[in-house]
C-alpha positions as CSV (number, residue, x, y, z in Angstrom):
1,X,-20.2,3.9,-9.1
2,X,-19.2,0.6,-9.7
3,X,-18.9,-1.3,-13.0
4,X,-21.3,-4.8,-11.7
5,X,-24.3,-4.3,-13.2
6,X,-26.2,-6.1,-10.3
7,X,-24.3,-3.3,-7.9
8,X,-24.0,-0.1,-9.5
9,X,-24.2,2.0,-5.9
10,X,-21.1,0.2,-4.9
11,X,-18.5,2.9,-4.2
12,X,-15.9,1.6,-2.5
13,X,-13.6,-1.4,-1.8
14,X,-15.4,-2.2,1.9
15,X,-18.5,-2.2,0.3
16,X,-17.9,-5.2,-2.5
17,X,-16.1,-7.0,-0.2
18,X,-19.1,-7.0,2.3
19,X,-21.4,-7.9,-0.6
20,X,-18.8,-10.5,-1.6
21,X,-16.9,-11.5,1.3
22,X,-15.0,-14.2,-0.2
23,X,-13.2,-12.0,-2.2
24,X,-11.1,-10.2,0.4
25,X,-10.1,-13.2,2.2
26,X,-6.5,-13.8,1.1
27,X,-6.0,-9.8,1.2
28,X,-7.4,-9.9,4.9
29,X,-5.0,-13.0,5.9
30,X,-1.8,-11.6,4.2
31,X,-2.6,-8.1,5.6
32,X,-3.7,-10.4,9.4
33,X,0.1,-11.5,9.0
34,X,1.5,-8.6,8.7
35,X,0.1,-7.0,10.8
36,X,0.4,-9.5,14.0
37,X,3.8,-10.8,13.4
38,X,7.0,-9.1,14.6
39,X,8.0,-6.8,12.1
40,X,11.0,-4.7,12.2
41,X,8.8,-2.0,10.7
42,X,7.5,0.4,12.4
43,X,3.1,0.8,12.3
44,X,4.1,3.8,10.1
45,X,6.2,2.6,7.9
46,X,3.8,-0.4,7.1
47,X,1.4,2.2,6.8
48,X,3.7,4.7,4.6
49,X,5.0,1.9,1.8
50,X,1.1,1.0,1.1
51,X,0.4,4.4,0.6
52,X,3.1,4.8,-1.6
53,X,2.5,1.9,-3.6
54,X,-0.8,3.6,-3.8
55,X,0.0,6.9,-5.3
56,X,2.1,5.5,-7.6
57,X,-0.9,3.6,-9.0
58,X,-2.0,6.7,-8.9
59,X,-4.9,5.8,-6.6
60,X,-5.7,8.9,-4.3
61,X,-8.7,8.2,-1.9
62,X,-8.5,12.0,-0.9
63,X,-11.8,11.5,1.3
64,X,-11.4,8.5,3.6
65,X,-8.8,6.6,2.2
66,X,-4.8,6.6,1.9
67,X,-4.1,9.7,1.7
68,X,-7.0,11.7,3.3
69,X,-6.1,9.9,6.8
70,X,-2.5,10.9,5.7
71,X,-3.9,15.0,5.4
72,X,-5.6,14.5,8.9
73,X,-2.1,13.3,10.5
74,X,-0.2,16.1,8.9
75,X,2.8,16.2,6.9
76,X,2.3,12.5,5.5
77,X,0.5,13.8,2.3
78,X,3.5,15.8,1.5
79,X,5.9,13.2,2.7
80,X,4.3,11.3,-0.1
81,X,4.6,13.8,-2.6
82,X,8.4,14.4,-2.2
83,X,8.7,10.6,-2.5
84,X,7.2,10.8,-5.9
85,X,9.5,13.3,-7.0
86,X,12.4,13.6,-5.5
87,X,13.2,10.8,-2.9
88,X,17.0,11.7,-2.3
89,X,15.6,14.6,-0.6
90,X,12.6,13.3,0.9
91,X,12.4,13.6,4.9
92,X,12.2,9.8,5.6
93,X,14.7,7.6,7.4
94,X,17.6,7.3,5.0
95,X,17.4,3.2,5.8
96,X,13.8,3.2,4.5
97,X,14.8,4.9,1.5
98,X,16.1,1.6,-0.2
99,X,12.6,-0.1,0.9
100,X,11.1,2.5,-0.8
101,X,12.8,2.6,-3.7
102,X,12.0,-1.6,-4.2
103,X,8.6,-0.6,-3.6
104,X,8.6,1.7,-6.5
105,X,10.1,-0.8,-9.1
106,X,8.1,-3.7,-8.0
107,X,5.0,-1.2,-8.3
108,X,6.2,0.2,-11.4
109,X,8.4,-2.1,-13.0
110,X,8.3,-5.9,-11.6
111,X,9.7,-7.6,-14.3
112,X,12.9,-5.5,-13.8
113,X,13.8,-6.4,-9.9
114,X,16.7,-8.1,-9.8
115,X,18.8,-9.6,-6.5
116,X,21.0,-6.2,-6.6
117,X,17.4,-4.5,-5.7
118,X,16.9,-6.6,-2.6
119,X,20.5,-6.4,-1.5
120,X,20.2,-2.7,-1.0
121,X,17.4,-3.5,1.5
122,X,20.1,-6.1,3.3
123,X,22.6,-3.5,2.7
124,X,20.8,-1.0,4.4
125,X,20.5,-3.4,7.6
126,X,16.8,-5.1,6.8
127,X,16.7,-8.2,7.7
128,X,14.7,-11.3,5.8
129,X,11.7,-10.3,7.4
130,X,11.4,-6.5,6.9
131,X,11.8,-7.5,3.2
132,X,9.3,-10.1,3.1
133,X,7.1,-7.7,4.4
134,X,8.5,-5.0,2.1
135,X,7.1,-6.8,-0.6
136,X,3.5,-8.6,1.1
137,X,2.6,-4.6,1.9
138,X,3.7,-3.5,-1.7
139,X,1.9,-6.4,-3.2
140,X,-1.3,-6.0,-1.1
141,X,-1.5,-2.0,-1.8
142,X,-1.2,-3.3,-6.0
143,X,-3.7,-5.9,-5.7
144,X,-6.0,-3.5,-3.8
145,X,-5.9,-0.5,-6.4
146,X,-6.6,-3.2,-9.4
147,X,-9.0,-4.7,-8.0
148,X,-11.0,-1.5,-7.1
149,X,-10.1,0.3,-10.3
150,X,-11.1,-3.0,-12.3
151,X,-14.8,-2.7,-11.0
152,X,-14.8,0.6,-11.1
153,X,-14.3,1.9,-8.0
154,X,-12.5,5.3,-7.4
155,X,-12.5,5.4,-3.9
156,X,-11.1,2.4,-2.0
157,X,-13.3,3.1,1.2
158,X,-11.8,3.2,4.8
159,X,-8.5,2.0,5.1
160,X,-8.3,1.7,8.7
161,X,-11.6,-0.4,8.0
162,X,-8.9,-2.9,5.7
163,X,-6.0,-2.5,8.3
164,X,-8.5,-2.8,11.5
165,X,-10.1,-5.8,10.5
166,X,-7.8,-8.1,8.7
């Protein structure tokens, strides 16, 4: 249930941004970018640093969004749950780890990222572009959870309907 008073049946992200297209359309062109550019990261990884950023937000769309198309594919869900408390050990690709970790602080803590935090990316072998897009995704994911938990949405709706039509 939504906080608009003119909308209260509103429950979820796809839904106000039908009713109120304009809205979504920078998230639709920066996700669009992302998403038909090069990227030196993988479909999955795109898809795993939103989710993170997500559950760090502590957004969890266990129905239909983030995470509940994570428990359909299999061990995502706890892949996301070891990143949350114990990423050293985490079964991920130890040169995503650094990504992951800038995720975390720009999620968590933006006013502390510093140039050491995107070297480790660099020193990891990311280039310019699998940062940039580090970042966009991490940002996207952020702007996404406020926005729906600011009008009082709990469940962000179809993500695949975000991803699949940007």
């Amino acid at each position: 249930m939504s906080y608009l008073p003119s909308s209260p049946e509103l429950n979820s992200l796809a839904g106000v941004l039908t009713k109120y297209p304009r809205r979504g359309v920078l998230l639709f062109k920066l996700l669009e970018d992302v998403g038909r550019s090069f990227s030196p990261l993988s479909k999955e990884s795109r898809d795993l640093i939103m989710t993170y950023a997500s559950a760090l937000n502590h957004c969890y769309f266990s129905d239909n969004g983030h995470q509940g198309k994570a428990k359909t594919s299999g061990s995502h869900a706890k892949l996301i749950e070891q990143l949350q408390t114990d990423m050293d050990s985490a079964t991920v690709d130890e040169q995503l780890k650094p990504i992951l970790r800038f995720v975390k602080k720009l999620t968590l803590n933006p006013g502390d990222i510093t140039s050491e935090d995107a070297q480790t990316i660099f020193d990891a072998g990311w280039d310019e572009q699998a940062f940039l897009e580090s970042v966009c995704l991490c940002a996207i994911a952020n702007c996404m959870n406020r926005f729906a938990r600011g009008i009082g949405i709990n469940t962000v709706g179809k993500r695949n309907f975000l991803l699949n039509n940007a």
